[in-house]
C-alpha positions as CSV (number, residue, x, y, z in Angstrom):
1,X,-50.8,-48.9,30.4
2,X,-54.1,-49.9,29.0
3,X,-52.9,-48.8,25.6
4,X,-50.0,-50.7,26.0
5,X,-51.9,-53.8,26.7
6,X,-54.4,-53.4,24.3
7,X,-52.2,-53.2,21.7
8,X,-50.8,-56.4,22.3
9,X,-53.4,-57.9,22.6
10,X,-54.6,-56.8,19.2
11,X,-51.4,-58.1,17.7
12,X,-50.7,-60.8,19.0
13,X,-54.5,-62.5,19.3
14,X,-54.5,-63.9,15.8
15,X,-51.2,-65.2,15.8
16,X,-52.2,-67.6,18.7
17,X,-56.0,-68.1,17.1
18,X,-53.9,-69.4,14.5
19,X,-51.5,-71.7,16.2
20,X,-54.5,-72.6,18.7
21,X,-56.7,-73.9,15.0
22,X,-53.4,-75.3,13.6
23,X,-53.2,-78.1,16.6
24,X,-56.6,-78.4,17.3
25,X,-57.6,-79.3,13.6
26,X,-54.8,-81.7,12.1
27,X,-56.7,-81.5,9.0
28,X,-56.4,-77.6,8.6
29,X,-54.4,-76.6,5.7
30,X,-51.4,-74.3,6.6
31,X,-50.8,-71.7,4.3
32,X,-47.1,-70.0,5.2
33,X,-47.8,-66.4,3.4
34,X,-50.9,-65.6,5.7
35,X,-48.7,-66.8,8.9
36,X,-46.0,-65.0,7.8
37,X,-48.3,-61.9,7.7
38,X,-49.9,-62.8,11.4
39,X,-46.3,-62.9,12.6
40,X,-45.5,-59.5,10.9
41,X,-48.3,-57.8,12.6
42,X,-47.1,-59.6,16.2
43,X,-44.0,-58.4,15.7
44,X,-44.7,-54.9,15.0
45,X,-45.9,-54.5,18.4
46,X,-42.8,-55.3,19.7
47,X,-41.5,-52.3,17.6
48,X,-44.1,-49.5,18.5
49,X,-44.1,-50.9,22.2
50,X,-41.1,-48.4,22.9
51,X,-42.3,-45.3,21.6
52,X,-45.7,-45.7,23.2
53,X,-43.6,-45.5,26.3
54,X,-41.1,-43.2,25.1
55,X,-44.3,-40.4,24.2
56,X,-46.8,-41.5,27.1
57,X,-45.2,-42.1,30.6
58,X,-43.6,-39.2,31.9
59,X,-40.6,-41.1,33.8
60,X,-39.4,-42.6,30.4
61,X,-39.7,-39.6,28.8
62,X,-37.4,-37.7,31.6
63,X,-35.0,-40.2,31.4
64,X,-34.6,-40.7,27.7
65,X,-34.6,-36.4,27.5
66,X,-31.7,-36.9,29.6
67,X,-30.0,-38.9,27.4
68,X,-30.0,-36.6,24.6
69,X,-26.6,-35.1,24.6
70,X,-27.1,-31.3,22.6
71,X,-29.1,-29.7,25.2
72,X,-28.9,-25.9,25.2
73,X,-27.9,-24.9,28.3
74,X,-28.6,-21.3,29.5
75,X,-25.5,-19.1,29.4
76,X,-25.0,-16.7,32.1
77,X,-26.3,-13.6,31.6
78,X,-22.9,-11.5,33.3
79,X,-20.0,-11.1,30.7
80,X,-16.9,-11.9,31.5
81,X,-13.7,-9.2,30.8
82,X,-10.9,-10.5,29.6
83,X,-7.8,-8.5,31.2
């Protein structure tokens, strides 16, 4: 969980720096390319966020292996006769 939350808080911190500045400081000049490039990175957490859960906590990883429909299943080990 802490890698969960320090991620977004990595990605998401200078997105709000920069919305915090942009309303604090009328007179700060916007530029829409770097914003645009803060909100990529924000919104790349949101796209990692389910793998980190998918590889790192055991009950997600359970439930999404069962999910997966080709799963070799063990064939018994008698043979059947066909009369």
């Amino acid at each position: 969980m802490l890698l969960v939350s320090t991620l977004f808080a990595i990605t998401w911190a200078p997105a709000q720096v920069f919305y915090l500045i942009v309303n604090i400081h009328h007179t700060f000049t916007f530029h829409a390319n770097f914003f645009n490039a803060i909100l990529i990175v924000a919104y790349l957490y949101l796209c990692t966020n389910p793998f980190i859960y998918a590889t790192k906590f055991d009950p997600v990883k359970r439930v999404l292996l069962a999910l997966v429909p080709c799963k070799k299943y063990a064939q018994p080990s008698d043979s059947v006769e066909l009369t």
